[in-house]
C-alpha positions as a LaTeX table, in Angstrom:
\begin{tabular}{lrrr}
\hline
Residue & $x$ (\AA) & $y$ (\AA) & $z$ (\AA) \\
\hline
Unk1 & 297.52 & 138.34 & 169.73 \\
Unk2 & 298.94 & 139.59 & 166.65 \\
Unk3 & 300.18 & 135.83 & 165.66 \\
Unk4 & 296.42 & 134.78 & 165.73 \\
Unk5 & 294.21 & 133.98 & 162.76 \\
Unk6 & 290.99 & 135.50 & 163.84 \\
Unk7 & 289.82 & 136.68 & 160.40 \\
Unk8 & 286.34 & 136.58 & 160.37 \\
Unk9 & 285.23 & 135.40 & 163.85 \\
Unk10 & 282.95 & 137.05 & 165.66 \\
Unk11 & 283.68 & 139.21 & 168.37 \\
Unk12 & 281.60 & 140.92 & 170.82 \\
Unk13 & 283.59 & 143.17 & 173.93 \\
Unk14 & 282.17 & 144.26 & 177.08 \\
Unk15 & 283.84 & 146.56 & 179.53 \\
Unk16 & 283.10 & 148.87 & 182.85 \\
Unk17 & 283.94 & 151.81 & 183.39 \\
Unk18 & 282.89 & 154.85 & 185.86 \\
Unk19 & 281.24 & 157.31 & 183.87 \\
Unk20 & 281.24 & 160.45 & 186.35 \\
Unk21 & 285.09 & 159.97 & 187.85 \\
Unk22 & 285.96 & 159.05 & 184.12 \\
Unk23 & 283.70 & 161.29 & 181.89 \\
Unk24 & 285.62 & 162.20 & 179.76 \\
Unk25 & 287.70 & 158.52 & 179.06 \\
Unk26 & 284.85 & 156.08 & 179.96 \\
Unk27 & 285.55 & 152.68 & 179.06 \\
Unk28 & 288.47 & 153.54 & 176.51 \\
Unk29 & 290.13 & 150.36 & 177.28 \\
Unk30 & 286.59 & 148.91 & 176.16 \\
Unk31 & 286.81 & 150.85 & 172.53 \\
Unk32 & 290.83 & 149.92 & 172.12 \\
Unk33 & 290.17 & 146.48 & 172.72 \\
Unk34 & 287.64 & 146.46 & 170.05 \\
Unk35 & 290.29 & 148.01 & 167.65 \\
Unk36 & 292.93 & 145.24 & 168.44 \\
Unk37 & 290.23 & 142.49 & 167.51 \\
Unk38 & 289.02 & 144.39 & 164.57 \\
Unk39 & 292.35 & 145.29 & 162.89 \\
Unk40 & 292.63 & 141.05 & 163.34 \\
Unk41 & 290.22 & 140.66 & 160.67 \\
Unk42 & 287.09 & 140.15 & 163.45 \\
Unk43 & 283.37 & 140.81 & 162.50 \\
Unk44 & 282.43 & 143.06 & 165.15 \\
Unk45 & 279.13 & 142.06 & 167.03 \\
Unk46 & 277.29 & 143.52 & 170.22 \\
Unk47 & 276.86 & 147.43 & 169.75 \\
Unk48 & 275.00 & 148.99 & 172.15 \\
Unk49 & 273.17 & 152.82 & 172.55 \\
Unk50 & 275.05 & 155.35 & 174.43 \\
Unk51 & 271.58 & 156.58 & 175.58 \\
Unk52 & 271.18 & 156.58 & 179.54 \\
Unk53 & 274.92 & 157.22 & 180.25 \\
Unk54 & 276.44 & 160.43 & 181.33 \\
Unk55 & 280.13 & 160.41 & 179.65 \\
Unk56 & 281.79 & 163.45 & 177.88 \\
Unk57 & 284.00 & 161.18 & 175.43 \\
Unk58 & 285.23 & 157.33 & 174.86 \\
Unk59 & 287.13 & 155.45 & 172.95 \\
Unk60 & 284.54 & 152.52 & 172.89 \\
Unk61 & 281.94 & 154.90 & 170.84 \\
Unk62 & 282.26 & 153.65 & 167.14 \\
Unk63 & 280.00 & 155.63 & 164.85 \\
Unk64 & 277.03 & 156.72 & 167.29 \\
Unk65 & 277.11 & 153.92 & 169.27 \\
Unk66 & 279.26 & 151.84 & 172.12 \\
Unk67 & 281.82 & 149.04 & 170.71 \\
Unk68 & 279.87 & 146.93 & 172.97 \\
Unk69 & 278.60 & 146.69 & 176.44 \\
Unk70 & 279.57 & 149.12 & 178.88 \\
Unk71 & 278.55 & 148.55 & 182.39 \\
Unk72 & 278.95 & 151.33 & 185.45 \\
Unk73 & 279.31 & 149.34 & 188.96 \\
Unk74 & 280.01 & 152.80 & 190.57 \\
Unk75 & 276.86 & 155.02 & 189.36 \\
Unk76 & 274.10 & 153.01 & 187.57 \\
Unk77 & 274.81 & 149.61 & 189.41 \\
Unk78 & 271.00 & 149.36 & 189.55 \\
Unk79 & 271.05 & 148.97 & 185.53 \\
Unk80 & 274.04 & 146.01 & 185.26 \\
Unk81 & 271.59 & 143.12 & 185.28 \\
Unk82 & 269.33 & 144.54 & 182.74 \\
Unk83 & 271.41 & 145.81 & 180.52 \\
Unk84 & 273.37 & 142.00 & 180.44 \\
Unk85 & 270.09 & 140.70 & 179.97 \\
Unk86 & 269.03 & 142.57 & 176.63 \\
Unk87 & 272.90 & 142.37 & 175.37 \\
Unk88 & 273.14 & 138.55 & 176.07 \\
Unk89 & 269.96 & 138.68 & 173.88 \\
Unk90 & 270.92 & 141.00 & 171.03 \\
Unk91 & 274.00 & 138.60 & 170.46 \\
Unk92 & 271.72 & 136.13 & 170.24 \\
Unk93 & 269.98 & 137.56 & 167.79 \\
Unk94 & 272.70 & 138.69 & 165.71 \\
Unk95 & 274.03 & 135.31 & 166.26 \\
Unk96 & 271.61 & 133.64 & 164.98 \\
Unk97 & 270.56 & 136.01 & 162.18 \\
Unk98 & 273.95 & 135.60 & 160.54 \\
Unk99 & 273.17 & 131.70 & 160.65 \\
Unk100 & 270.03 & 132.06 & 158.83 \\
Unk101 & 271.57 & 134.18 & 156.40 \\
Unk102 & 275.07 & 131.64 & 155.55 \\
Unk103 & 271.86 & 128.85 & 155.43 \\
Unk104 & 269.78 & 130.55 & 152.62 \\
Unk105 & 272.90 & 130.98 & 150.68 \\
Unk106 & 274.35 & 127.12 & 151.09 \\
Unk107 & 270.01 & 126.57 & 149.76 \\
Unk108 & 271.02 & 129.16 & 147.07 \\
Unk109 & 274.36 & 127.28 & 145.89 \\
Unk110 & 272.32 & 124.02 & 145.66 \\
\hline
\end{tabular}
């Protein structure tokens, strides 16, 4: 990957992980991931809250939040669908915001 020109894409990763087995790694392959594509230059999308999860440490926390979405098939399997549902939507959202943004400043250059 390190031949790749990514510089400036956007980026958004997703992972699972088992929070109780792995407490204290959850989803660090998640949160190194996220370090490969952002030492490439990538604007990193898709954070997500740590709140609701029961892990002791990860990799994939950057600042107070995850790198992106973390999913737990083994423990909280009953939360998967939702929590695609509002991520799928927040990139969206921060999809689209950055749009807006790049179009009022093409308006401004005119």
């Amino acid at each position: 990957m390190q031949d790749l020109n990514l510089v400036g894409k956007k980026v958004a990763v997703f992972g699972l992980g088992d929070q109780v087995s792995y407490a204290e790694n959850y989803a660090d392959a998640s949160g190194e991931l996220y370090d490969v594509f952002e030492g490439l230059g990538c604007q990193m999308i898709g954070h997500t809250s740590q709140d609701g999860y029961e892990h002791e440490a990860s990799k994939a926390i950057k600042g107070d939040k995850f790198c992106g979405l973390l999913c737990d098939a083994v423990n909280q399997e009953e939360l998967t669908e939702d929590r695609v549902v509002q991520w799928v939507a927040q990139l969206k959202e921060e999809l689209t915001e950055d749009r807006v943004v790049q179009w009022v400043a093409q308006l401004k250059e005119e």
